[in-house]
PyMOL Python script that loads the backbone (N, CA, C, O; Angstrom):
from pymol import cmd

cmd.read_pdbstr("""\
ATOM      1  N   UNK A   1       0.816  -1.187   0.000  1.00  0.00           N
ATOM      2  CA  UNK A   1       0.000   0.000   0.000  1.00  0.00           C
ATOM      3  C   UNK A   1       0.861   1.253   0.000  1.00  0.00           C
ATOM      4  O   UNK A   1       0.624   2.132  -0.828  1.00  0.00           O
ATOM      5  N   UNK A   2       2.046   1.410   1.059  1.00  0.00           N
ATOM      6  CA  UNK A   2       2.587   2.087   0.907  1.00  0.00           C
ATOM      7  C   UNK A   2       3.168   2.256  -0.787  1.00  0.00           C
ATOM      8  O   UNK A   2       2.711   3.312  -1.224  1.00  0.00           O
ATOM      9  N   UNK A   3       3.662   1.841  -1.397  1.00  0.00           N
ATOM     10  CA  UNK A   3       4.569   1.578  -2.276  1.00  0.00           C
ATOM     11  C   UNK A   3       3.276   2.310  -3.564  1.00  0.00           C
ATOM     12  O   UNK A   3       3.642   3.291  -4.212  1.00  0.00           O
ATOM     13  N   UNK A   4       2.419   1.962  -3.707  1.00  0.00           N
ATOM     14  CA  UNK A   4       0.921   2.274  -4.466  1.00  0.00           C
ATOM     15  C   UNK A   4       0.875   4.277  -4.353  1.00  0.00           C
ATOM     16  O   UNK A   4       0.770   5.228  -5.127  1.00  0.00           O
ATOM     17  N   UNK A   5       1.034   4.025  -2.840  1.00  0.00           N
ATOM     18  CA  UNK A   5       0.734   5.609  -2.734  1.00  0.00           C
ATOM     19  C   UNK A   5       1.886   6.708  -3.131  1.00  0.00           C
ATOM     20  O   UNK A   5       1.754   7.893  -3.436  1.00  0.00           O
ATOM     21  N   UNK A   6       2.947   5.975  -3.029  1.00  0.00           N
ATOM     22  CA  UNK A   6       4.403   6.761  -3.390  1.00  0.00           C
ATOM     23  C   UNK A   6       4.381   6.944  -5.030  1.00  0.00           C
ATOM     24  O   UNK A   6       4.902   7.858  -5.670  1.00  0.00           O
ATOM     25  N   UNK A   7       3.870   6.177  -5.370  1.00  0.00           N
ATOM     26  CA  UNK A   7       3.489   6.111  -7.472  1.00  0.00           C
ATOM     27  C   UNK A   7       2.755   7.107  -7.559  1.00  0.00           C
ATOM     28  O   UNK A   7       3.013   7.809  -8.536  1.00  0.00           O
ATOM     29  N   UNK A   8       1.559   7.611  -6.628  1.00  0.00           N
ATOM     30  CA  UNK A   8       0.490   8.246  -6.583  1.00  0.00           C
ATOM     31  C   UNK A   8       0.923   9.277  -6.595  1.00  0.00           C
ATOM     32  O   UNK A   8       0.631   9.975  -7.566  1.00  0.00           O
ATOM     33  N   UNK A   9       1.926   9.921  -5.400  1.00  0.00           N
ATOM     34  CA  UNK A   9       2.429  11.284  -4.996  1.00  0.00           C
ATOM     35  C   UNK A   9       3.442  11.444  -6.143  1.00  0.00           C
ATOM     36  O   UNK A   9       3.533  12.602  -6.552  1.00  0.00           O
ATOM     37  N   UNK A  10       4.353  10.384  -6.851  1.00  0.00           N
ATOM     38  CA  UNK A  10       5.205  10.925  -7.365  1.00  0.00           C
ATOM     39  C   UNK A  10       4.736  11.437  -9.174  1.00  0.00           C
ATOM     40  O   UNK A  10       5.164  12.316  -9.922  1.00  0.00           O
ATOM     41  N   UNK A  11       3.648  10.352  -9.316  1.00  0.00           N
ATOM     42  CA  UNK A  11       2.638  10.969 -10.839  1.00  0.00           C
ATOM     43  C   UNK A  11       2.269  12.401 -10.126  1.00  0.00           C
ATOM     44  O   UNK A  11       2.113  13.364 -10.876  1.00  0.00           O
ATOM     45  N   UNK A  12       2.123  12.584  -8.711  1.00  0.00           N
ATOM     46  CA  UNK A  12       1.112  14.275  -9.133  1.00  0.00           C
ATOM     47  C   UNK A  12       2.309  15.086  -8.948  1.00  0.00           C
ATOM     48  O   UNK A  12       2.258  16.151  -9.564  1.00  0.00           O
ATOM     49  N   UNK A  13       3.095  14.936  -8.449  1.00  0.00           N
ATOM     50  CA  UNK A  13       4.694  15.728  -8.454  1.00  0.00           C
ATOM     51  C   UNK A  13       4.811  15.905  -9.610  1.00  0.00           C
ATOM     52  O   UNK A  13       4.723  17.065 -10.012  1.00  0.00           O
ATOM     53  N   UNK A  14       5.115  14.533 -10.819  1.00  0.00           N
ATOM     54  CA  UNK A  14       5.092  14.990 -12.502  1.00  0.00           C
ATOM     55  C   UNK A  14       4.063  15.718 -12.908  1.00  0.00           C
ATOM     56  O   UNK A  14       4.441  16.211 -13.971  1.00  0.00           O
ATOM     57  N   UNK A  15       2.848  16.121 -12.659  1.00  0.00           N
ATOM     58  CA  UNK A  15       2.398  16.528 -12.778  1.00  0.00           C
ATOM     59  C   UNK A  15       2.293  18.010 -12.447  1.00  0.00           C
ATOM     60  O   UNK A  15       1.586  18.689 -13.191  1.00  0.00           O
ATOM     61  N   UNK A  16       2.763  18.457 -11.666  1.00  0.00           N
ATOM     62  CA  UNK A  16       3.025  20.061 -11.106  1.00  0.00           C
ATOM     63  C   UNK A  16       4.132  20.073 -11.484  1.00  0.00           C
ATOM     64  O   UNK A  16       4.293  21.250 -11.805  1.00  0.00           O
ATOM     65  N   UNK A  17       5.320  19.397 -11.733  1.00  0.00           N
ATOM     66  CA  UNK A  17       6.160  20.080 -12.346  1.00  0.00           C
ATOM     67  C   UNK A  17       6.032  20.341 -14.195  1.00  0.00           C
ATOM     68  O   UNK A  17       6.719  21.155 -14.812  1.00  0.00           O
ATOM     69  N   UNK A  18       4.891  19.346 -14.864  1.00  0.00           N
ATOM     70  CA  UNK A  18       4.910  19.792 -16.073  1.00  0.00           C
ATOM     71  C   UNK A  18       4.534  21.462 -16.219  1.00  0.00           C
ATOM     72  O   UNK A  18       4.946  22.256 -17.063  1.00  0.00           O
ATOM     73  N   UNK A  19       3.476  21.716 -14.931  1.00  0.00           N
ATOM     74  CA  UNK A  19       2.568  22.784 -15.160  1.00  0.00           C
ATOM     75  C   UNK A  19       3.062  23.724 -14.279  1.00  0.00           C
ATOM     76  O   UNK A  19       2.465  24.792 -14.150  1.00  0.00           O
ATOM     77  N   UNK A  20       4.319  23.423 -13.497  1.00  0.00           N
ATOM     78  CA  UNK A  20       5.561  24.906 -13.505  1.00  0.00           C
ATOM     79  C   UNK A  20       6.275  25.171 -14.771  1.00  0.00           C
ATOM     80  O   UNK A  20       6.791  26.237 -15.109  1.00  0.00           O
ATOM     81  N   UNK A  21       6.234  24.005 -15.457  1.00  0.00           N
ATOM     82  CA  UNK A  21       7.474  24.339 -16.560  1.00  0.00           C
ATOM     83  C   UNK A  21       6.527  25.253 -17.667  1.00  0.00           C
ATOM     84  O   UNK A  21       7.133  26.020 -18.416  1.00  0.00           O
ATOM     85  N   UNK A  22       5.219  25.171 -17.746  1.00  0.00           N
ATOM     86  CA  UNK A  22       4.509  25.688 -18.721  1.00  0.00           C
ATOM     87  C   UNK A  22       4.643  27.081 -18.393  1.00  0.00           C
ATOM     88  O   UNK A  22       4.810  28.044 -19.141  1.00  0.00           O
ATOM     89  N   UNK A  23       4.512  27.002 -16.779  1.00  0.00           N
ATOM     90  CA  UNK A  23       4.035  29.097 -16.338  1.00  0.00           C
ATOM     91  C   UNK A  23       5.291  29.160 -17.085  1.00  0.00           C
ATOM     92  O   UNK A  23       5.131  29.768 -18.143  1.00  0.00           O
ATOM     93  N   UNK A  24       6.759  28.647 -16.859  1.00  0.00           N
ATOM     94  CA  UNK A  24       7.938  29.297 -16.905  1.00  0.00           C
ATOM     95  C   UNK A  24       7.980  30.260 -18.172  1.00  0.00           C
ATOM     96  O   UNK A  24       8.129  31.477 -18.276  1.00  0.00           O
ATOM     97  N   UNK A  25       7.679  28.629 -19.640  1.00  0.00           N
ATOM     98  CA  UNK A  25       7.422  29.040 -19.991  1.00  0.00           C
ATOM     99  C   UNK A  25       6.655  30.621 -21.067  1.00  0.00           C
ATOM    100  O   UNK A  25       7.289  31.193 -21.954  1.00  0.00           O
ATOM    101  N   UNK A  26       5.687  30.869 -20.772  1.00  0.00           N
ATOM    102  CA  UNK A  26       5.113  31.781 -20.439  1.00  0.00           C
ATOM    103  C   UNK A  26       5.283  32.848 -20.058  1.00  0.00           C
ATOM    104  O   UNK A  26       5.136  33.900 -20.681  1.00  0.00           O
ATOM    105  N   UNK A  27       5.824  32.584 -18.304  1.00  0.00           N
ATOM    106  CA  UNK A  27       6.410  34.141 -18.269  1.00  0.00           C
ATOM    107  C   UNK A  27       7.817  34.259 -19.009  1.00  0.00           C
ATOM    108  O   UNK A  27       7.969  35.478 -18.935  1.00  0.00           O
ATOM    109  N   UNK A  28       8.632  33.913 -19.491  1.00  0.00           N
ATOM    110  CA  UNK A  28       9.686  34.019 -20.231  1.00  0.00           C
ATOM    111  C   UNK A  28       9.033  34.391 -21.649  1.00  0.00           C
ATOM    112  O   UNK A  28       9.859  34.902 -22.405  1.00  0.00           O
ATOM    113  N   UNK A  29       8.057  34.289 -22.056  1.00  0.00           N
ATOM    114  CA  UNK A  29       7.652  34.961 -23.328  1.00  0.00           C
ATOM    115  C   UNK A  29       7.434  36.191 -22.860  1.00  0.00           C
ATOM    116  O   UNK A  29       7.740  37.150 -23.567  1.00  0.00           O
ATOM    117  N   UNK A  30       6.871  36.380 -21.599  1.00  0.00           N
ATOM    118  CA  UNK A  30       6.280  37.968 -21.392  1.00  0.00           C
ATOM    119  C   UNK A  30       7.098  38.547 -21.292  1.00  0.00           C
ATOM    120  O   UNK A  30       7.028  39.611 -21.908  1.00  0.00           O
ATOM    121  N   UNK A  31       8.193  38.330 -20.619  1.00  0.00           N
ATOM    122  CA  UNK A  31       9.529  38.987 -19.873  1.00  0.00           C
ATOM    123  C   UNK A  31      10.156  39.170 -21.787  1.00  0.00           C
ATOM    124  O   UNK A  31       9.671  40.126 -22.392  1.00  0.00           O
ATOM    125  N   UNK A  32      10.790  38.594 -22.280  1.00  0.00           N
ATOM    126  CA  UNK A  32      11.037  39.092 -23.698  1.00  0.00           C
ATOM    127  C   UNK A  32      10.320  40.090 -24.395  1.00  0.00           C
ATOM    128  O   UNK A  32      10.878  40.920 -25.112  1.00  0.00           O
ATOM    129  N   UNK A  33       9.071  40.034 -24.203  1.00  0.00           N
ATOM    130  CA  UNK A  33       8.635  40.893 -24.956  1.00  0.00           C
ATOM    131  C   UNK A  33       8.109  41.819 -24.165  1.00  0.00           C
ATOM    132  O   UNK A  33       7.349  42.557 -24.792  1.00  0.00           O
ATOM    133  N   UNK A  34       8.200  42.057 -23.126  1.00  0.00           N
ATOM    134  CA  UNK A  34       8.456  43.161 -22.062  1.00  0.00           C
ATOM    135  C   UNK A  34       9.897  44.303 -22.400  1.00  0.00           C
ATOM    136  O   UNK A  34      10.053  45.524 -22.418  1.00  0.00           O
ATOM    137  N   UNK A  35      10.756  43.097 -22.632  1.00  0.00           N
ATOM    138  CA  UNK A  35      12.231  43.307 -22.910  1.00  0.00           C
ATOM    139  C   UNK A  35      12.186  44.191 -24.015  1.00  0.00           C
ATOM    140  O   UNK A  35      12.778  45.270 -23.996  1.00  0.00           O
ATOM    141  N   UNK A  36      11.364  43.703 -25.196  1.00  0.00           N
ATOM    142  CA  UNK A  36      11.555  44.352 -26.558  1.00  0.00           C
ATOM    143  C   UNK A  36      10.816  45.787 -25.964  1.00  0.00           C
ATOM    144  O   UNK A  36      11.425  46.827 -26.211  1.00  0.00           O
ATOM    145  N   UNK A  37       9.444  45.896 -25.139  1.00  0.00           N
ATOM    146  CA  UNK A  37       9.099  47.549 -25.687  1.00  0.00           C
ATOM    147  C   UNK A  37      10.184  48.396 -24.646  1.00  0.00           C
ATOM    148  O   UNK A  37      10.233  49.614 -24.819  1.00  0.00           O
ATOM    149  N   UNK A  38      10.679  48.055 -24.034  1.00  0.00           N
ATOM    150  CA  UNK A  38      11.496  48.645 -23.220  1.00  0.00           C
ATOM    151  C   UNK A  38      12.512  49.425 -23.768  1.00  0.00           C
ATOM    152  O   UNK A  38      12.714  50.624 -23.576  1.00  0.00           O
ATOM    153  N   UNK A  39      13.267  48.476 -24.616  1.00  0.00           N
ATOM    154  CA  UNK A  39      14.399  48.633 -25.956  1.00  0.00           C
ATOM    155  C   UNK A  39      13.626  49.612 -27.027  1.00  0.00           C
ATOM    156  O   UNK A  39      14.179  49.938 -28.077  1.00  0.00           O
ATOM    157  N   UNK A  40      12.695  49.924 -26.783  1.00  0.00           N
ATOM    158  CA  UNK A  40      12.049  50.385 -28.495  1.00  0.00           C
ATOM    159  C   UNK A  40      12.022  51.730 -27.496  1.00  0.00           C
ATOM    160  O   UNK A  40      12.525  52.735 -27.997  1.00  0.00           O
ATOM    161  N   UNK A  41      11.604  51.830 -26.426  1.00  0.00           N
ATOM    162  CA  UNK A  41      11.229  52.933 -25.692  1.00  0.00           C
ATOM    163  C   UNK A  41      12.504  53.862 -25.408  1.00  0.00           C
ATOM    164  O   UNK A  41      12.377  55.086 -25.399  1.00  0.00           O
ATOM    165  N   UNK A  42      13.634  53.294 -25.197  1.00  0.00           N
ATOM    166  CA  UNK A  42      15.092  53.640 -25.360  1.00  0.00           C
ATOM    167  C   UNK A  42      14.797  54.113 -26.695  1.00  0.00           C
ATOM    168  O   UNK A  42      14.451  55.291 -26.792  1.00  0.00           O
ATOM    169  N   UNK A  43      14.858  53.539 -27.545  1.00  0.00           N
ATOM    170  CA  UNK A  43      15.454  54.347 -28.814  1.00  0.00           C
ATOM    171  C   UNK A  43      14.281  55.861 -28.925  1.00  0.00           C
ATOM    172  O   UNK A  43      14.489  56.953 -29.455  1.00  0.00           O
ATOM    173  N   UNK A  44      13.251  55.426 -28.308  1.00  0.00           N
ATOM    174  CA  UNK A  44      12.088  56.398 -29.068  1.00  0.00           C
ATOM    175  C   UNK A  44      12.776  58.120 -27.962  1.00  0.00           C
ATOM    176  O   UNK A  44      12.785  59.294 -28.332  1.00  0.00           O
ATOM    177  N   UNK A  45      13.175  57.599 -26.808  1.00  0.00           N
ATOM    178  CA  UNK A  45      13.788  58.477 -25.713  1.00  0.00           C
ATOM    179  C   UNK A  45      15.194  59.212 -26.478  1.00  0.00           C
ATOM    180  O   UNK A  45      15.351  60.420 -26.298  1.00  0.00           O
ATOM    181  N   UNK A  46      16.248  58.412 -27.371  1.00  0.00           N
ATOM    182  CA  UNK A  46      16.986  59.356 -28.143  1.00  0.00           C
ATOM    183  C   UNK A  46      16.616  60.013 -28.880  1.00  0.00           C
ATOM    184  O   UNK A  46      16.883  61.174 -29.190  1.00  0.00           O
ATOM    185  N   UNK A  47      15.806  59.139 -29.304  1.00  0.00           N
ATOM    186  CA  UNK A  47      15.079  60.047 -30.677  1.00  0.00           C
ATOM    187  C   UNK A  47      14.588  61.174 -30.375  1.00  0.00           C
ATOM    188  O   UNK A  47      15.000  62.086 -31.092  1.00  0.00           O
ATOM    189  N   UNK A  48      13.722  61.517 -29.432  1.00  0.00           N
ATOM    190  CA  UNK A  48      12.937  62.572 -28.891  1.00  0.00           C
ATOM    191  C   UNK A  48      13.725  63.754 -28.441  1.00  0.00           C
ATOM    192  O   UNK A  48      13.328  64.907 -28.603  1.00  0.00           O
ATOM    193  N   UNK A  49      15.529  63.248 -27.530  1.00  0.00           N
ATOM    194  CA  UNK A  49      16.174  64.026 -27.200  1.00  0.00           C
ATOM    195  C   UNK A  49      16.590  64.792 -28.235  1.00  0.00           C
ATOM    196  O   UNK A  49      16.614  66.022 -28.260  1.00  0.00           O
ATOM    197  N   UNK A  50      16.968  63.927 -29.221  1.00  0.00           N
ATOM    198  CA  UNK A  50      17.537  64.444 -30.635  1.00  0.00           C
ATOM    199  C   UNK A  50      17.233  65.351 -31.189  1.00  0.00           C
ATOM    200  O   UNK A  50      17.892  66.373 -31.382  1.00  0.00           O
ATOM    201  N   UNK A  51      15.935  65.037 -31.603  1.00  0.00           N
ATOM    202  CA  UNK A  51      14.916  66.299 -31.555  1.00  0.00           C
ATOM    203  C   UNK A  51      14.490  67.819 -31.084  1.00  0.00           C
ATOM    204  O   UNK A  51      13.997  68.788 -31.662  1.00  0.00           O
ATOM    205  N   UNK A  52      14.900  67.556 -29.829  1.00  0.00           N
ATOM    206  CA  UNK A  52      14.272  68.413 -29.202  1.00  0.00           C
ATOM    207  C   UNK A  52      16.213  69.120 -28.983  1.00  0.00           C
ATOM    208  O   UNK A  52      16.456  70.239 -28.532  1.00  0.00           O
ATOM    209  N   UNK A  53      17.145  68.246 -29.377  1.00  0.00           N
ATOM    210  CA  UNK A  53      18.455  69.178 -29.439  1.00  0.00           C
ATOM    211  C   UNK A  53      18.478  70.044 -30.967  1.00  0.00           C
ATOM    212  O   UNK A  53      18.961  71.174 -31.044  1.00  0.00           O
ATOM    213  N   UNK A  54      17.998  69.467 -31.910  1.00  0.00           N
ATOM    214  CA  UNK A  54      18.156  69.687 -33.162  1.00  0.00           C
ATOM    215  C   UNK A  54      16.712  71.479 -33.031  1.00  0.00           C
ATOM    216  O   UNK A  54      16.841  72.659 -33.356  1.00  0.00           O
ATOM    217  N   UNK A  55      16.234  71.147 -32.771  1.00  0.00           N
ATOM    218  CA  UNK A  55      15.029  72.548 -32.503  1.00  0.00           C
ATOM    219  C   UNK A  55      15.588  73.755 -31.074  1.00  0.00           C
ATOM    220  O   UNK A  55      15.043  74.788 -30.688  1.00  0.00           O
ATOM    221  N   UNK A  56      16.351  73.345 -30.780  1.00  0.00           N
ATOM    222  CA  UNK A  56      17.822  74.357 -29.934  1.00  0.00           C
ATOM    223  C   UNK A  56      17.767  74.620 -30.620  1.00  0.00           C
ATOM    224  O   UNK A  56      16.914  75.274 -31.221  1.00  0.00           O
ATOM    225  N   UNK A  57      19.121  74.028 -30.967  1.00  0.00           N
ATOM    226  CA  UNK A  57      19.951  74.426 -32.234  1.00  0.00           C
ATOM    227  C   UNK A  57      19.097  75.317 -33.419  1.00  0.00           C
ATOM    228  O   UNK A  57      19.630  76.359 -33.799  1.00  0.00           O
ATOM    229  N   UNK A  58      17.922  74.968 -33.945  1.00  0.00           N
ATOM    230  CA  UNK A  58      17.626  75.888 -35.128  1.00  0.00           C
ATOM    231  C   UNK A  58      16.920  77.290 -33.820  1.00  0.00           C
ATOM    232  O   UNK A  58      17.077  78.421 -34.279  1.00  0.00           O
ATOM    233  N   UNK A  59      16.466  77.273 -32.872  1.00  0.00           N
ATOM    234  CA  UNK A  59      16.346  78.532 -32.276  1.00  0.00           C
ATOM    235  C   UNK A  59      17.419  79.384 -32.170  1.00  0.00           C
ATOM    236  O   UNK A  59      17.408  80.590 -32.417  1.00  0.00           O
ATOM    237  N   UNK A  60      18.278  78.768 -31.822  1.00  0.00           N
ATOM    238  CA  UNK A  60      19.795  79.494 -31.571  1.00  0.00           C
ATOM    239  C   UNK A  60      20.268  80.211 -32.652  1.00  0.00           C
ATOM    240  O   UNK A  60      20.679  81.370 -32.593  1.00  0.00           O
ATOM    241  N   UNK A  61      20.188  79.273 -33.993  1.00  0.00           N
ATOM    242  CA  UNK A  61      20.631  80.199 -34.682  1.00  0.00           C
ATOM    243  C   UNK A  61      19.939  81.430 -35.994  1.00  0.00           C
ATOM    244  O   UNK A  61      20.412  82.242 -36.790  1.00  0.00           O
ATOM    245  N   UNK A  62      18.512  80.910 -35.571  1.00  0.00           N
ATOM    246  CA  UNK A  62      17.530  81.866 -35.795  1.00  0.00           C
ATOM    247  C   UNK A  62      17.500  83.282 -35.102  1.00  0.00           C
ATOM    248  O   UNK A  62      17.550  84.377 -35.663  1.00  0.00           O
ATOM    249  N   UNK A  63      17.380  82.929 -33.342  1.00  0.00           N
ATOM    250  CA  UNK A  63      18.027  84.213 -32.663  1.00  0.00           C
ATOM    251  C   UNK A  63      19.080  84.943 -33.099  1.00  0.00           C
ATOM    252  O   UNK A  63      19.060  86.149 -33.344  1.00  0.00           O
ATOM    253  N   UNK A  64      20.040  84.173 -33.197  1.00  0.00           N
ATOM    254  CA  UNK A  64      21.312  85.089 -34.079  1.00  0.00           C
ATOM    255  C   UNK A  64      21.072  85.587 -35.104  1.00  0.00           C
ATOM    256  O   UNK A  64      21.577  86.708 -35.158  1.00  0.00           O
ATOM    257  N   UNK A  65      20.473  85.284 -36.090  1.00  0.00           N
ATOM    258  CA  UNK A  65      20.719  85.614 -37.338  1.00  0.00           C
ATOM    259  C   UNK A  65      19.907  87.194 -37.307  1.00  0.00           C
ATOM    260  O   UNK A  65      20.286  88.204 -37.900  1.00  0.00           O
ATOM    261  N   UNK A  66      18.443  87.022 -36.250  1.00  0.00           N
ATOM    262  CA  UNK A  66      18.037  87.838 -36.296  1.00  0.00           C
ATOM    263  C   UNK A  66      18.413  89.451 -35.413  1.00  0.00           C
ATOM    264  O   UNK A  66      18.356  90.607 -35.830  1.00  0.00           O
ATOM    265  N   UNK A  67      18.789  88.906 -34.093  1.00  0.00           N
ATOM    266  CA  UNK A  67      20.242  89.872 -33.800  1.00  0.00           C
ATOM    267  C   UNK A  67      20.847  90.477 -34.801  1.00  0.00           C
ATOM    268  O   UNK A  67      20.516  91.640 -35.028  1.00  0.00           O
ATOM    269  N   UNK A  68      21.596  90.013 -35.411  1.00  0.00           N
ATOM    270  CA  UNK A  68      22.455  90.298 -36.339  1.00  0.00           C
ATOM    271  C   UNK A  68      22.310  90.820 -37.364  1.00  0.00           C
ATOM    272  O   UNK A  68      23.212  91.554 -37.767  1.00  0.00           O
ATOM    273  N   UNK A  69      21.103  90.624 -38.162  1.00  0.00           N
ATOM    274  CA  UNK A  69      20.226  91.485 -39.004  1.00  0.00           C
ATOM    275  C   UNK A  69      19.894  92.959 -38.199  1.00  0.00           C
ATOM    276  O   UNK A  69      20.320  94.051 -38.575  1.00  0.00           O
ATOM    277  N   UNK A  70      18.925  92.699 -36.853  1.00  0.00           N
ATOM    278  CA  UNK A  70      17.995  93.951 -36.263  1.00  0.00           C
ATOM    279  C   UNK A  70      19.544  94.868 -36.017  1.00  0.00           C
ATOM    280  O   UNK A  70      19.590  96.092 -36.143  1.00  0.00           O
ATOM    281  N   UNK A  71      20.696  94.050 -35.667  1.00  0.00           N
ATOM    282  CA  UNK A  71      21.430  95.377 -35.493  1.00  0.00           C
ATOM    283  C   UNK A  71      22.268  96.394 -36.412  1.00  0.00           C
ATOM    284  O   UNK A  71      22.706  97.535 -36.262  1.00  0.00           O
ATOM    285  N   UNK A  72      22.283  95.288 -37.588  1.00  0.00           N
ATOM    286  CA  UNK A  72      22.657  96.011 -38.961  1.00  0.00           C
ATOM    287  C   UNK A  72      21.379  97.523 -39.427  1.00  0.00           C
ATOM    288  O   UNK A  72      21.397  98.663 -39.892  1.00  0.00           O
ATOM    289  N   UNK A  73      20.589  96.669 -38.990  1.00  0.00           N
ATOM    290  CA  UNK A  73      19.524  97.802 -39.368  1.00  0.00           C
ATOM    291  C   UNK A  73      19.487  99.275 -38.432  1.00  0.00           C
ATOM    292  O   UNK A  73      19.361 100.398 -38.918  1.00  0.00           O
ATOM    293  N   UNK A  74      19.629  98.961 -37.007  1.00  0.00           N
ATOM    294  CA  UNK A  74      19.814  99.892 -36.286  1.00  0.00           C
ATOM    295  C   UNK A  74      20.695 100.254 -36.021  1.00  0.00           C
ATOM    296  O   UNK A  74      20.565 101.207 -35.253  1.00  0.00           O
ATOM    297  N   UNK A  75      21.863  99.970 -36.283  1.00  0.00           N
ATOM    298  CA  UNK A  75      22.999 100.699 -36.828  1.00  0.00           C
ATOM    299  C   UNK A  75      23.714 101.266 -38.062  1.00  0.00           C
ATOM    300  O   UNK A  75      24.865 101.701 -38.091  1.00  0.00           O
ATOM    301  N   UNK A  76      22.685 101.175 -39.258  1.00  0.00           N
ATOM    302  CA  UNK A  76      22.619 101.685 -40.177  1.00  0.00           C
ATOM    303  C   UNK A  76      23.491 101.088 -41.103  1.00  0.00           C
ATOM    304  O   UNK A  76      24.077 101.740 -41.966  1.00  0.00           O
ATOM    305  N   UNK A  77      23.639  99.450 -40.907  1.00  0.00           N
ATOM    306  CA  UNK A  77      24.390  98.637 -41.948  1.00  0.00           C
ATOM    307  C   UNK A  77      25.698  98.824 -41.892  1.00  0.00           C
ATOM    308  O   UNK A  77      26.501  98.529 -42.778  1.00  0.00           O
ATOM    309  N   UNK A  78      26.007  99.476 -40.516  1.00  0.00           N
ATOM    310  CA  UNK A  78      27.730  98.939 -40.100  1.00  0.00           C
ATOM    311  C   UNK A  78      28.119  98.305 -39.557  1.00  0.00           C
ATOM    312  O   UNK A  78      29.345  98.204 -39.508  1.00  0.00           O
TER     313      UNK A  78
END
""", "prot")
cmd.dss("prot")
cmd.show_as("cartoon", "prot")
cmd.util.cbc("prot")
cmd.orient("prot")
């Protein structure tokens, strides 16, 4: 009897471990593709910095140019 019941416990042991290996599974798909928007979100974060350096930059030298014009003018193009 004993020996009957140890077959018993050790089929439902195979049994919970098929159906840990499935969650694992599973969450290892989520976790990857967790992984990927994370990575996409990085790039979208340079990108944005980039951006937003590149629209400086054209203020900056819009300000100047226009400086540099208004004072030609008010100084009578010297």
């Amino acid at each position: 009897m004993a020996e009957g019941s140890l077959h018993q416990d050790v089929g439902h042991l195979e049994g919970k471990l098929e159906s840990l290996e499935k969650s694992v599974e599973k969450l290892t798909g989520k976790v990857e593709v967790l992984t990927g928007v994370l990575d996409q979100g990085k790039g979208a974060r340079w990108a944005a910095l980039a951006f937003l350096g590149l629209g400086a930059a054209a203020v900056s030298v819009l300000t100047t140019i226009i400086t540099f014009f208004g004072m030609k003018i008010t100084t009578g193009g010297n």
